[in-house]
mmCIF file of the N, C-alpha and C atoms, coordinates in Angstrom:
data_MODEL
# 
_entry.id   MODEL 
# 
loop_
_atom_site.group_PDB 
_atom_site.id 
_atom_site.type_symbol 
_atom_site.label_atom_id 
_atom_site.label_alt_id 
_atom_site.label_comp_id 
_atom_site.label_asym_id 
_atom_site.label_entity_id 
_atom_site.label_seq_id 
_atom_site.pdbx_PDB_ins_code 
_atom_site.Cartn_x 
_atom_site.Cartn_y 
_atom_site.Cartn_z 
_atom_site.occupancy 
_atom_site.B_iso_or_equiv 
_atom_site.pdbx_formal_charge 
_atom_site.auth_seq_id 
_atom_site.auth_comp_id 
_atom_site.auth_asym_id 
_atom_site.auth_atom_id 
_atom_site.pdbx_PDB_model_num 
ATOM 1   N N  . UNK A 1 1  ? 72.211 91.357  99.843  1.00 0.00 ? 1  UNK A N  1 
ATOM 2   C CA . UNK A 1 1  ? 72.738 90.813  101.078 1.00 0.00 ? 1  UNK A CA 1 
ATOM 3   C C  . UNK A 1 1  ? 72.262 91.691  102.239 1.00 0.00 ? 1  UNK A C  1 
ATOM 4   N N  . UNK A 1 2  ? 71.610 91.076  102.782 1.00 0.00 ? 2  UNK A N  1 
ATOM 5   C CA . UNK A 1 2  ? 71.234 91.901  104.150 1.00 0.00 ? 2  UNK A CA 1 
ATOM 6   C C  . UNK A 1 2  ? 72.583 91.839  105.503 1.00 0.00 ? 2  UNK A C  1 
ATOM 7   N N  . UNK A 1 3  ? 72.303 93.323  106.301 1.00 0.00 ? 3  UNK A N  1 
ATOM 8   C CA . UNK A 1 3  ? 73.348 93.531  107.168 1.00 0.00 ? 3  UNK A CA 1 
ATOM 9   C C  . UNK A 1 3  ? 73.755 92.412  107.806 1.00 0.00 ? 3  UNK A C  1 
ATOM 10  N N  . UNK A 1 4  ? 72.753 91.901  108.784 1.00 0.00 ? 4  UNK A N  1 
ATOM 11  C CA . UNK A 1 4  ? 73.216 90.619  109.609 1.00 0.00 ? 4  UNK A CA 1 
ATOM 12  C C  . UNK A 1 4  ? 74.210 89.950  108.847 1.00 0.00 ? 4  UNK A C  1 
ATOM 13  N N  . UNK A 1 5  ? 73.610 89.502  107.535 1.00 0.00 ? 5  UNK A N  1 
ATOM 14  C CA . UNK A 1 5  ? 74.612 88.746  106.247 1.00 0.00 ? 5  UNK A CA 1 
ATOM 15  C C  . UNK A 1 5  ? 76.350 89.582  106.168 1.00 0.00 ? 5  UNK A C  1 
ATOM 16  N N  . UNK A 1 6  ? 76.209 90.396  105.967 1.00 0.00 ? 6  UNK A N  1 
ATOM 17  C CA . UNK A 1 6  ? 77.321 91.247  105.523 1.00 0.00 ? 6  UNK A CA 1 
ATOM 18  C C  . UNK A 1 6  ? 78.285 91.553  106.946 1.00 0.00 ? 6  UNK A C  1 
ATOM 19  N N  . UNK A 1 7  ? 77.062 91.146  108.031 1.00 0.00 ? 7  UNK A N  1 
ATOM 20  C CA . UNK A 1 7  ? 78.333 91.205  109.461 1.00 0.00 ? 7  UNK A CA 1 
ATOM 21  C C  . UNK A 1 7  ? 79.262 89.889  109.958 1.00 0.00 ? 7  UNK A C  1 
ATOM 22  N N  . UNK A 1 8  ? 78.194 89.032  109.847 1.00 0.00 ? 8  UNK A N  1 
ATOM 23  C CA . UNK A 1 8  ? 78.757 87.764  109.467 1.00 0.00 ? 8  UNK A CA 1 
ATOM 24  C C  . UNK A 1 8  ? 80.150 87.635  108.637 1.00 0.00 ? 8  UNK A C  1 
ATOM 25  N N  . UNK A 1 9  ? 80.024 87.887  107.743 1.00 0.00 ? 9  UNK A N  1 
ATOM 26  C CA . UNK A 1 9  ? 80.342 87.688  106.454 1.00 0.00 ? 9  UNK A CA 1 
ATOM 27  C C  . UNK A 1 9  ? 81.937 88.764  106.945 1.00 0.00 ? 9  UNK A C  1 
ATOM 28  N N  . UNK A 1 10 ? 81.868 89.082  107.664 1.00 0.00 ? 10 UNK A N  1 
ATOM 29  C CA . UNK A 1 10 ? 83.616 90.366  107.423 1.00 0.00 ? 10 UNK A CA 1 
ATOM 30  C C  . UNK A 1 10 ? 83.422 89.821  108.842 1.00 0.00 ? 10 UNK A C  1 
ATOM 31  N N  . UNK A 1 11 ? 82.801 89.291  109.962 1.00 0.00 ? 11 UNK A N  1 
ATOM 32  C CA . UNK A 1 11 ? 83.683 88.615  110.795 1.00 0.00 ? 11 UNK A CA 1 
ATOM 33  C C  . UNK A 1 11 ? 84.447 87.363  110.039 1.00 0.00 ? 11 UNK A C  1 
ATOM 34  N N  . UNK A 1 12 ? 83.762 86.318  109.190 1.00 0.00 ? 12 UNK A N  1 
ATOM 35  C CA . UNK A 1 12 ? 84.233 85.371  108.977 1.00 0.00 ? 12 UNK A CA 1 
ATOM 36  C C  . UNK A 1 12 ? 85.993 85.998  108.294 1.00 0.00 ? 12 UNK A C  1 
ATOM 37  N N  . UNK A 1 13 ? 85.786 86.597  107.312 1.00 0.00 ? 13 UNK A N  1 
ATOM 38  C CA . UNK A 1 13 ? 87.195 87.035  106.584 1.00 0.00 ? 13 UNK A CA 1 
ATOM 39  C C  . UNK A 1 13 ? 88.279 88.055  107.329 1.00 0.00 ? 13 UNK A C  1 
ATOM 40  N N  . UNK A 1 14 ? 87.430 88.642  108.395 1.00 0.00 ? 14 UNK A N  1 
ATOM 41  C CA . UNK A 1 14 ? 88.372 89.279  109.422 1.00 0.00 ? 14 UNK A CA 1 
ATOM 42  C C  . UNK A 1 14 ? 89.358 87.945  110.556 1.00 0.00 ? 14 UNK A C  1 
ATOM 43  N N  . UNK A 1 15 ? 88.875 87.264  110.936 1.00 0.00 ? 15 UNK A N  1 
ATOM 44  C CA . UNK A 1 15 ? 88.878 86.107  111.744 1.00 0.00 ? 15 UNK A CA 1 
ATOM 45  C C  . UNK A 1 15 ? 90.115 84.926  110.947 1.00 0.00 ? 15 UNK A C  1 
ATOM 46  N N  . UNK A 1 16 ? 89.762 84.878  109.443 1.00 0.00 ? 16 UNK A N  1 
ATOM 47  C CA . UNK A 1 16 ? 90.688 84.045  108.215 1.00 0.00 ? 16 UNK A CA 1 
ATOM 48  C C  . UNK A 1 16 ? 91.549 85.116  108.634 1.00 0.00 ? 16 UNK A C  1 
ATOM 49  N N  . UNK A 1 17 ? 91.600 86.118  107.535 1.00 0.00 ? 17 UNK A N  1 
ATOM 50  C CA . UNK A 1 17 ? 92.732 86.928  106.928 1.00 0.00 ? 17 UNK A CA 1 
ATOM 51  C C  . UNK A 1 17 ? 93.840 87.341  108.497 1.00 0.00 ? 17 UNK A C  1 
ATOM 52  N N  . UNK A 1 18 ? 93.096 88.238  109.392 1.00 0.00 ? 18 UNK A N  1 
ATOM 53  C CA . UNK A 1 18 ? 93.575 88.892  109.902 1.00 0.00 ? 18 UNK A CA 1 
ATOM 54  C C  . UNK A 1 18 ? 94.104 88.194  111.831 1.00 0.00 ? 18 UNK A C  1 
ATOM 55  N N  . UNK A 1 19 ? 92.959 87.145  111.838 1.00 0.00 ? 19 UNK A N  1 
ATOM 56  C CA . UNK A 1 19 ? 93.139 86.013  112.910 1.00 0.00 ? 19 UNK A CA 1 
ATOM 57  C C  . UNK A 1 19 ? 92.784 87.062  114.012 1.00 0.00 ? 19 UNK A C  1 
ATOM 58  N N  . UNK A 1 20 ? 92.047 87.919  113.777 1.00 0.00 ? 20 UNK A N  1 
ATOM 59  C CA . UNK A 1 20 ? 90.894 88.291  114.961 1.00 0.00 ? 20 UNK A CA 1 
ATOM 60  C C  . UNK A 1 20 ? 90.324 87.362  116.005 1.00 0.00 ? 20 UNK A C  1 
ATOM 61  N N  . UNK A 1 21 ? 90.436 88.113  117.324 1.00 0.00 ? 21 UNK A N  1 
ATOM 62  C CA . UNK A 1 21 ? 90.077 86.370  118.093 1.00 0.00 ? 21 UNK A CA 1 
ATOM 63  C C  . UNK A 1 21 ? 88.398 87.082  118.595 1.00 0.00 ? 21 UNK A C  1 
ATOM 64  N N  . UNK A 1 22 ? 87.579 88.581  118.913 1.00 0.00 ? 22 UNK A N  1 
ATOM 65  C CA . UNK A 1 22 ? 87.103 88.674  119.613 1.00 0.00 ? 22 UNK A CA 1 
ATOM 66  C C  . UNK A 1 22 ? 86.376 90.089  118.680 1.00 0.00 ? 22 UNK A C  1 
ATOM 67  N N  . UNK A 1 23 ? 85.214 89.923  118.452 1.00 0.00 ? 23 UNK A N  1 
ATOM 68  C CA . UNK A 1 23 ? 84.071 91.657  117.821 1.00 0.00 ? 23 UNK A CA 1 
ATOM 69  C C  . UNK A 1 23 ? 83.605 91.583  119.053 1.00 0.00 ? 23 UNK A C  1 
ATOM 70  N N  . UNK A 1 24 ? 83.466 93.269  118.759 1.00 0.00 ? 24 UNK A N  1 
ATOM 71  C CA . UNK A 1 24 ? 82.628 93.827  119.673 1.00 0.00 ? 24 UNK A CA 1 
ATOM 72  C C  . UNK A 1 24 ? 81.638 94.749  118.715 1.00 0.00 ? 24 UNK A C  1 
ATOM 73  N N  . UNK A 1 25 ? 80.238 94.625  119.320 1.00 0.00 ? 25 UNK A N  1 
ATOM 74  C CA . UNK A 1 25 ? 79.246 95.626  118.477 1.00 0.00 ? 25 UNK A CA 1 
ATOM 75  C C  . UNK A 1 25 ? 78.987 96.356  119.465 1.00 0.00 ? 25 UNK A C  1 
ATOM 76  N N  . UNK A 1 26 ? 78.125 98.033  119.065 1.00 0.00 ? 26 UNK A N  1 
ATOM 77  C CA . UNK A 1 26 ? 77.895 98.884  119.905 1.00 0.00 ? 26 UNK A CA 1 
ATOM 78  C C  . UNK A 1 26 ? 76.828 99.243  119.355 1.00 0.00 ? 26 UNK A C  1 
ATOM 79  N N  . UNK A 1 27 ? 75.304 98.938  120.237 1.00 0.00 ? 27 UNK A N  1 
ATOM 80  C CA . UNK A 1 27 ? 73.998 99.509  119.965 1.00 0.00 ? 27 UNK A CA 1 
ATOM 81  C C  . UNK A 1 27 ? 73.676 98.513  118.352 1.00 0.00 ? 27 UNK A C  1 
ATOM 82  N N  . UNK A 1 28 ? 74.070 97.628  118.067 1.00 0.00 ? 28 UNK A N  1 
ATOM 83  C CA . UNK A 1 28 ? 73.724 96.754  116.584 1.00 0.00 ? 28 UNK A CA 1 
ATOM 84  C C  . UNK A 1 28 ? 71.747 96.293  116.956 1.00 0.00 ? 28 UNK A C  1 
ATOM 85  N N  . UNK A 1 29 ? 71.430 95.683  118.327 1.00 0.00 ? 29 UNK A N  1 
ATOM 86  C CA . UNK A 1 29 ? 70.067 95.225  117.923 1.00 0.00 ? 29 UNK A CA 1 
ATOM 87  C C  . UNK A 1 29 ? 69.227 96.509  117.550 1.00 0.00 ? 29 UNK A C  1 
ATOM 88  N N  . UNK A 1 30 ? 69.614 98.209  117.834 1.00 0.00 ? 30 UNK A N  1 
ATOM 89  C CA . UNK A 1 30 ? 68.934 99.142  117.351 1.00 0.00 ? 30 UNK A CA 1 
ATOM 90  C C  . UNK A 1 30 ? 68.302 98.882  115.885 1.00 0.00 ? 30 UNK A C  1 
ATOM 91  N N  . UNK A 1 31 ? 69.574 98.151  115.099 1.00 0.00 ? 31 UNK A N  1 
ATOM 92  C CA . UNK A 1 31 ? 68.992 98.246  113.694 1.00 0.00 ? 31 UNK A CA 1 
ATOM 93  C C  . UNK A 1 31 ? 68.782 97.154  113.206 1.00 0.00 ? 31 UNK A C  1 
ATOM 94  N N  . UNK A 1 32 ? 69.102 95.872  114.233 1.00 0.00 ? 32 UNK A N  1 
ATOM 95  C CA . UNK A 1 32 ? 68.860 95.049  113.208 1.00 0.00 ? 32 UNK A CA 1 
ATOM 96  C C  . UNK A 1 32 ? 67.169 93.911  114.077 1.00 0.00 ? 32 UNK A C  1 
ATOM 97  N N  . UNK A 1 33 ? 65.932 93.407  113.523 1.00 0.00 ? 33 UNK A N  1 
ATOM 98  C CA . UNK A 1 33 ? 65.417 93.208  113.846 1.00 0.00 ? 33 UNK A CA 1 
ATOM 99  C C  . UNK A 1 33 ? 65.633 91.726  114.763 1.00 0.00 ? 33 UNK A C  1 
ATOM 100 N N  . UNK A 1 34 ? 64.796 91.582  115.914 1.00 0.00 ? 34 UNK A N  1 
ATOM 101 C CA . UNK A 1 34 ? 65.133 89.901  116.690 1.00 0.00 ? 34 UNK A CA 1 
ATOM 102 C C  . UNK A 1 34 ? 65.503 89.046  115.579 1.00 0.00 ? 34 UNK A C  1 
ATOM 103 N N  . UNK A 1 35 ? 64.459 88.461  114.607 1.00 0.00 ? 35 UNK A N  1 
ATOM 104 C CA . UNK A 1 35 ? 64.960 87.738  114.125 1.00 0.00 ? 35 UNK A CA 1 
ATOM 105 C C  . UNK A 1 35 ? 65.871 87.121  113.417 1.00 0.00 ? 35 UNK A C  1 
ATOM 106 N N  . UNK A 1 36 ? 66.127 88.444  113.020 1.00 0.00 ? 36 UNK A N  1 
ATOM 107 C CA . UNK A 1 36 ? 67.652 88.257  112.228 1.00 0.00 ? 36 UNK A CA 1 
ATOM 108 C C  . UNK A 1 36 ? 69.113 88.618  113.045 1.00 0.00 ? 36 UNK A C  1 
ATOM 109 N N  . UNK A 1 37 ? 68.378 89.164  114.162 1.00 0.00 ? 37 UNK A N  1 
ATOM 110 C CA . UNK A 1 37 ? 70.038 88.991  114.998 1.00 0.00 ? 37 UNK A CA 1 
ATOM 111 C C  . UNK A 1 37 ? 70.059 87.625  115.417 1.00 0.00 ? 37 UNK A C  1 
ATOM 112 N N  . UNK A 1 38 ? 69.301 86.823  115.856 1.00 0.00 ? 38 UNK A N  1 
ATOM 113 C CA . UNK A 1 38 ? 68.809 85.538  116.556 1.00 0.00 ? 38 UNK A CA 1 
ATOM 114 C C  . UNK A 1 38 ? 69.287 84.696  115.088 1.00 0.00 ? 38 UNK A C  1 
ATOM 115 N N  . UNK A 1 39 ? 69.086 84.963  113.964 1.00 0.00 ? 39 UNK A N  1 
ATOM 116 C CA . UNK A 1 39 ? 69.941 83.882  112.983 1.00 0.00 ? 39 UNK A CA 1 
ATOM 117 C C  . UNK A 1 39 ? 71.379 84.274  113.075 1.00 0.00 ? 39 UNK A C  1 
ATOM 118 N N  . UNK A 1 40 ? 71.882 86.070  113.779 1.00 0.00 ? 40 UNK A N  1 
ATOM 119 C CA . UNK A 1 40 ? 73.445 85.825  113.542 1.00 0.00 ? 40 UNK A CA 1 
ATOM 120 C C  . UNK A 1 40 ? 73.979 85.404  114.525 1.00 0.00 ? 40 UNK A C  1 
ATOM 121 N N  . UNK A 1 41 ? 73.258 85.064  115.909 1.00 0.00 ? 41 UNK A N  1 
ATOM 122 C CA . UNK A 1 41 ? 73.643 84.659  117.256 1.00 0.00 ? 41 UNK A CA 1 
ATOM 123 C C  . UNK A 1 41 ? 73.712 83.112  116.703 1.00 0.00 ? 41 UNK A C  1 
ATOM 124 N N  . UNK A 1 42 ? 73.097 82.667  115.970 1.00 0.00 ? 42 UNK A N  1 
ATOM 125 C CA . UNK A 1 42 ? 73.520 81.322  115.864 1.00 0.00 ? 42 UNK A CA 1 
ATOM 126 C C  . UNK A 1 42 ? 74.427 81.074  115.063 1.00 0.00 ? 42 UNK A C  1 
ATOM 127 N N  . UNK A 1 43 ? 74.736 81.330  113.882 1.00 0.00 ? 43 UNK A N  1 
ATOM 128 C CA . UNK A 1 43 ? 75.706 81.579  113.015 1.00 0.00 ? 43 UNK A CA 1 
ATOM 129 C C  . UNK A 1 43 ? 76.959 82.185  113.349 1.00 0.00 ? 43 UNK A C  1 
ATOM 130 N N  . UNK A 1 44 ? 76.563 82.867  114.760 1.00 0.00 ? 44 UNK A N  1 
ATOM 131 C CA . UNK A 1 44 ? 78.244 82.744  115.129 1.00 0.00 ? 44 UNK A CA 1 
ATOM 132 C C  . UNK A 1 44 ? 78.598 81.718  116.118 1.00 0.00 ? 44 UNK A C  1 
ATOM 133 N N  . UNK A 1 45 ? 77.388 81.404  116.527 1.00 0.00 ? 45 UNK A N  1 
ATOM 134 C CA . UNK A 1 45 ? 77.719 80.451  118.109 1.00 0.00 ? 45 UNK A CA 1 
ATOM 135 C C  . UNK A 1 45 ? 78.557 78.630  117.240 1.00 0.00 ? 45 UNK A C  1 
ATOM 136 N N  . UNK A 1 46 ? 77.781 78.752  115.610 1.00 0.00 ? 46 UNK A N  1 
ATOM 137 C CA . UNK A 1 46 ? 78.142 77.698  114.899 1.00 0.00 ? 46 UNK A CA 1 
ATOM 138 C C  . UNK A 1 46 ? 79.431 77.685  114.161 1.00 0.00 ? 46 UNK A C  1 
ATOM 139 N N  . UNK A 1 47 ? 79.819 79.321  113.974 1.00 0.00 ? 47 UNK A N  1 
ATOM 140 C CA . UNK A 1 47 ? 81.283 79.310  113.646 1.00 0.00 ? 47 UNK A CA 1 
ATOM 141 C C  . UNK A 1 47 ? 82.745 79.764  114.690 1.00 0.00 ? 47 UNK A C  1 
ATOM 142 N N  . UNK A 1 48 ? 82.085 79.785  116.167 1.00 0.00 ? 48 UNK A N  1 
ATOM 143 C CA . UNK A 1 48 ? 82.410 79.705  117.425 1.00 0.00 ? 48 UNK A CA 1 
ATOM 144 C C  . UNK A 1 48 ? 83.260 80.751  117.092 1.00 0.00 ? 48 UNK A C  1 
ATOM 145 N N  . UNK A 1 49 ? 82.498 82.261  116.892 1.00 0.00 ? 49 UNK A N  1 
ATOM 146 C CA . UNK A 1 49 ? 82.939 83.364  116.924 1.00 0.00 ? 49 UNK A CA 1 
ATOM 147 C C  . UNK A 1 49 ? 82.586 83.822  118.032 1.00 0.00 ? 49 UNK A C  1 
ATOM 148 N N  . UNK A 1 50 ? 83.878 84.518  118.841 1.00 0.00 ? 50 UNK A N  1 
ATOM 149 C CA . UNK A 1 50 ? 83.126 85.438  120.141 1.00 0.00 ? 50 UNK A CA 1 
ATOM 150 C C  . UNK A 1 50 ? 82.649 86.623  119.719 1.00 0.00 ? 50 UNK A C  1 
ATOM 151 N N  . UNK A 1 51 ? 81.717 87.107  120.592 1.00 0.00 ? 51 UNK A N  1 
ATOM 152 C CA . UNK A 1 51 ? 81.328 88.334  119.840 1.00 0.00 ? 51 UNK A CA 1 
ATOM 153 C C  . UNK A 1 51 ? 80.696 89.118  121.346 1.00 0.00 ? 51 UNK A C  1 
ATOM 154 N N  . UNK A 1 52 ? 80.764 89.988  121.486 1.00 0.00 ? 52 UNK A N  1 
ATOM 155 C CA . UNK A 1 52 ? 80.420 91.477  122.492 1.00 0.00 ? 52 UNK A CA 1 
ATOM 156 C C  . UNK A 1 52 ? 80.252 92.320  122.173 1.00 0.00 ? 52 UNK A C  1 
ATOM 157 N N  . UNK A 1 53 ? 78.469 92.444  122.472 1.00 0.00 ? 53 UNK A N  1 
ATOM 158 C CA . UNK A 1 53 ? 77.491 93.433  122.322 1.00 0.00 ? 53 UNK A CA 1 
ATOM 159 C C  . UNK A 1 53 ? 77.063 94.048  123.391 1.00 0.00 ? 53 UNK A C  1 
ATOM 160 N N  . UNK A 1 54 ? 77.543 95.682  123.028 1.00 0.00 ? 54 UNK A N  1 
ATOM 161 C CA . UNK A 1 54 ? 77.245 96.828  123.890 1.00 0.00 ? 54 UNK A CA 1 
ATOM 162 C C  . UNK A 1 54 ? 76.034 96.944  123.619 1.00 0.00 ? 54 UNK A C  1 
ATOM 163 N N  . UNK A 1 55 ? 75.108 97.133  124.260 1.00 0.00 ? 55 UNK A N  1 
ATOM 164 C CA . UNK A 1 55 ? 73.578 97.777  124.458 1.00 0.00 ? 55 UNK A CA 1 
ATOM 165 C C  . UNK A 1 55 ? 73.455 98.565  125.323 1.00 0.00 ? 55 UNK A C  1 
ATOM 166 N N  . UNK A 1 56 ? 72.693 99.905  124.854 1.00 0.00 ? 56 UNK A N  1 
ATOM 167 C CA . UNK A 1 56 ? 72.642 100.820 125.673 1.00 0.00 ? 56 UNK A CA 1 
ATOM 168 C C  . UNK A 1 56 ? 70.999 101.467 126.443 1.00 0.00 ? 56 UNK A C  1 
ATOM 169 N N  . UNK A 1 57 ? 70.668 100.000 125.888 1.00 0.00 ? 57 UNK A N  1 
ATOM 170 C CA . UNK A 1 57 ? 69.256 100.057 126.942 1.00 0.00 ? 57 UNK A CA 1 
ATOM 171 C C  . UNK A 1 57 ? 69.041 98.143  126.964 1.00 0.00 ? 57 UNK A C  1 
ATOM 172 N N  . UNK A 1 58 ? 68.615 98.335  127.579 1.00 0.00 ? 58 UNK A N  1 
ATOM 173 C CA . UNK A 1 58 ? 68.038 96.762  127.955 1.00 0.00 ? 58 UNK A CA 1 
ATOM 174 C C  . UNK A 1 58 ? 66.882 96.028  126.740 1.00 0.00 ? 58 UNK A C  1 
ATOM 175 N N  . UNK A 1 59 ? 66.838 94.928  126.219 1.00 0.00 ? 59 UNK A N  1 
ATOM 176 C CA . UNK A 1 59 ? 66.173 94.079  124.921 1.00 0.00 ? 59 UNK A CA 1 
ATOM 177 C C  . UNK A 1 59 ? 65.630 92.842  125.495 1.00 0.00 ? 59 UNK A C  1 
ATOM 178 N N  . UNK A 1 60 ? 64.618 91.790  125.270 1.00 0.00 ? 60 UNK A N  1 
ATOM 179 C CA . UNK A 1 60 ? 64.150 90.930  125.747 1.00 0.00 ? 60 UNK A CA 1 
ATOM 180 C C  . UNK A 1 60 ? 65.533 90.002  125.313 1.00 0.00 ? 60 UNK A C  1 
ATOM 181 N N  . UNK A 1 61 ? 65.501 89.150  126.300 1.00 0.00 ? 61 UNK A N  1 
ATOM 182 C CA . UNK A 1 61 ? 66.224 87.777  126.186 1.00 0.00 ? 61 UNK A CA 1 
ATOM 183 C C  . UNK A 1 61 ? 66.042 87.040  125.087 1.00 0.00 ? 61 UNK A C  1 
ATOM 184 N N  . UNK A 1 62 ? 67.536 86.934  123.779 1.00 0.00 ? 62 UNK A N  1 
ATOM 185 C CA . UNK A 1 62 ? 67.128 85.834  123.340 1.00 0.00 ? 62 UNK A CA 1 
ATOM 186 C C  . UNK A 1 62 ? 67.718 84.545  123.938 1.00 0.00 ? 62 UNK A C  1 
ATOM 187 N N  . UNK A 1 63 ? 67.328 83.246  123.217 1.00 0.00 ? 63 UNK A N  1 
ATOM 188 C CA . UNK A 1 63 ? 67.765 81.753  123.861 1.00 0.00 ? 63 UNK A CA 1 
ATOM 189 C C  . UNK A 1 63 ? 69.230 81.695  123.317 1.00 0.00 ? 63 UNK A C  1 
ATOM 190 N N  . UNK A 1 64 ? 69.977 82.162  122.364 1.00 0.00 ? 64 UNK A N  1 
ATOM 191 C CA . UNK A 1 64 ? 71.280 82.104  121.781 1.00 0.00 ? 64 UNK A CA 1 
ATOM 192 C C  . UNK A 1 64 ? 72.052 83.055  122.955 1.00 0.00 ? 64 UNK A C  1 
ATOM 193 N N  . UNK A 1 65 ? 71.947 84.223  124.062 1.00 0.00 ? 65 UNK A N  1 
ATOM 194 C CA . UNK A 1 65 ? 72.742 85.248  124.334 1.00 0.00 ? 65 UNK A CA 1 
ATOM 195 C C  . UNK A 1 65 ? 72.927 84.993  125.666 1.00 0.00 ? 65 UNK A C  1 
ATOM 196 N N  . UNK A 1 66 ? 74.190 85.636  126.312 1.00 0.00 ? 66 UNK A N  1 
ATOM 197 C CA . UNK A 1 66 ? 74.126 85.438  127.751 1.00 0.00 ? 66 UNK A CA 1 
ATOM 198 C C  . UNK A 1 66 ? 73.799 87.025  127.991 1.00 0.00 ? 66 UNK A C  1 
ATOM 199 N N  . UNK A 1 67 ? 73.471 87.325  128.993 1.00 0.00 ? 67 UNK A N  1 
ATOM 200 C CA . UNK A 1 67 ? 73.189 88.683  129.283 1.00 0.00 ? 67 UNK A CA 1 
ATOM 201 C C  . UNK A 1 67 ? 73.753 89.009  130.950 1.00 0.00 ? 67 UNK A C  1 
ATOM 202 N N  . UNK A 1 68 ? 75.024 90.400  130.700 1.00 0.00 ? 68 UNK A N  1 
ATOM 203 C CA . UNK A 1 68 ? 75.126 90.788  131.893 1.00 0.00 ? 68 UNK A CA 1 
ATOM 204 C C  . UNK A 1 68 ? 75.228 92.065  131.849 1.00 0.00 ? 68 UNK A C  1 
ATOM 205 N N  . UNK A 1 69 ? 74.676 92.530  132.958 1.00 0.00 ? 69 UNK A N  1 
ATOM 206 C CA . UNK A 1 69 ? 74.067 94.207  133.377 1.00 0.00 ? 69 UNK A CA 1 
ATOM 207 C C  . UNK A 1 69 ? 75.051 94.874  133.903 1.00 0.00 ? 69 UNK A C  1 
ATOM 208 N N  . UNK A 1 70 ? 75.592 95.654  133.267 1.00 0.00 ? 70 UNK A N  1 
ATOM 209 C CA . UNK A 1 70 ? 76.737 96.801  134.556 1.00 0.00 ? 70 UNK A CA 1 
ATOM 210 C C  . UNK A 1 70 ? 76.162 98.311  134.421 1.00 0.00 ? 70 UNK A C  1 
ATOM 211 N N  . UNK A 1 71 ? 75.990 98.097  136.074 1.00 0.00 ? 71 UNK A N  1 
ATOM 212 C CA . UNK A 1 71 ? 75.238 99.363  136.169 1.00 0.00 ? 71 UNK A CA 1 
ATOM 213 C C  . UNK A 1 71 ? 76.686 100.494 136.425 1.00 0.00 ? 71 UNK A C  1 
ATOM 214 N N  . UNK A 1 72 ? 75.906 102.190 136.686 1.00 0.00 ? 72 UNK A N  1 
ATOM 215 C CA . UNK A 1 72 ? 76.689 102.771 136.509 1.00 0.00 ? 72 UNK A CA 1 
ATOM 216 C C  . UNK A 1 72 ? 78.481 103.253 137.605 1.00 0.00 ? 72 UNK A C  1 
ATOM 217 N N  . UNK A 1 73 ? 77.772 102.453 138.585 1.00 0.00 ? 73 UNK A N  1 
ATOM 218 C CA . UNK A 1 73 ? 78.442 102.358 139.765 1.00 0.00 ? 73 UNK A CA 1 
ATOM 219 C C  . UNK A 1 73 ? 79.910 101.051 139.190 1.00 0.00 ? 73 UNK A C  1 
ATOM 220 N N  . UNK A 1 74 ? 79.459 100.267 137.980 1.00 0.00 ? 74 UNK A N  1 
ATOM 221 C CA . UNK A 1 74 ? 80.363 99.407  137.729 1.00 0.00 ? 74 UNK A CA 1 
ATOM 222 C C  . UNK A 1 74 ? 80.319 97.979  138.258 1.00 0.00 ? 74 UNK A C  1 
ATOM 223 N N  . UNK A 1 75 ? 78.956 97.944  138.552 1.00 0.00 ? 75 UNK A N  1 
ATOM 224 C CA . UNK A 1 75 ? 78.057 96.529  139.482 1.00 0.00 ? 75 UNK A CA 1 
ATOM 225 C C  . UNK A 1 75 ? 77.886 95.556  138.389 1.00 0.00 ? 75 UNK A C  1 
ATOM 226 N N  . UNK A 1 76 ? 78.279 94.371  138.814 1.00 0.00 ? 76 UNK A N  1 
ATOM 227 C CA . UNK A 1 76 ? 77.279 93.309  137.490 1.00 0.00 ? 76 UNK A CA 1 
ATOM 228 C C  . UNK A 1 76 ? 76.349 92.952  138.586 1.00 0.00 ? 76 UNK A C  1 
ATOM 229 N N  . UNK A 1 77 ? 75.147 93.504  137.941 1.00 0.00 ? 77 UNK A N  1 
ATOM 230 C CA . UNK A 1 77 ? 73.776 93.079  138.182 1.00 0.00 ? 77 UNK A CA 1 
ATOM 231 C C  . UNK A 1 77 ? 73.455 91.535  137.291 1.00 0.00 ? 77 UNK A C  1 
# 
């Protein structure tokens, strides 16, 4: 089972069991490659999981993500 799989996979049973409404990841596209975050951006957008990802440098746009910038002043760019 690959990670993406296994993150999926404990949101879905976190979300059942525990009725989690909202993940947050911190620095996750570091390890996991576009394409396979881009299958878990859809796989959650299809099990209408929210999900919030900290990045701590800027990544090309995928078509699944919204993207907003807060700079250090606390600006959404």
């Amino acid at each position: 089972m690959t990670l993406p799989e296994k993150i999926m996979e404990y949101m879905l049973i976190s979300e059942k069991l525990k009725g989690t409404k909202v993940f947050v990841t911190v620095n996750m596209r570091s390890y996991i490659t576009d394409e396979k975050i881009e299958q878990l951006f859809k796989s959650v957008l299809l099990h209408k999981i929210n999900l919030i990802c900290i990045e701590n440098k800027e990544y090309s746009r995928l078509d699944t993500e919204k993207v907003i910038i807060i700079d250090e002043d606390m600006c959404v760019i």
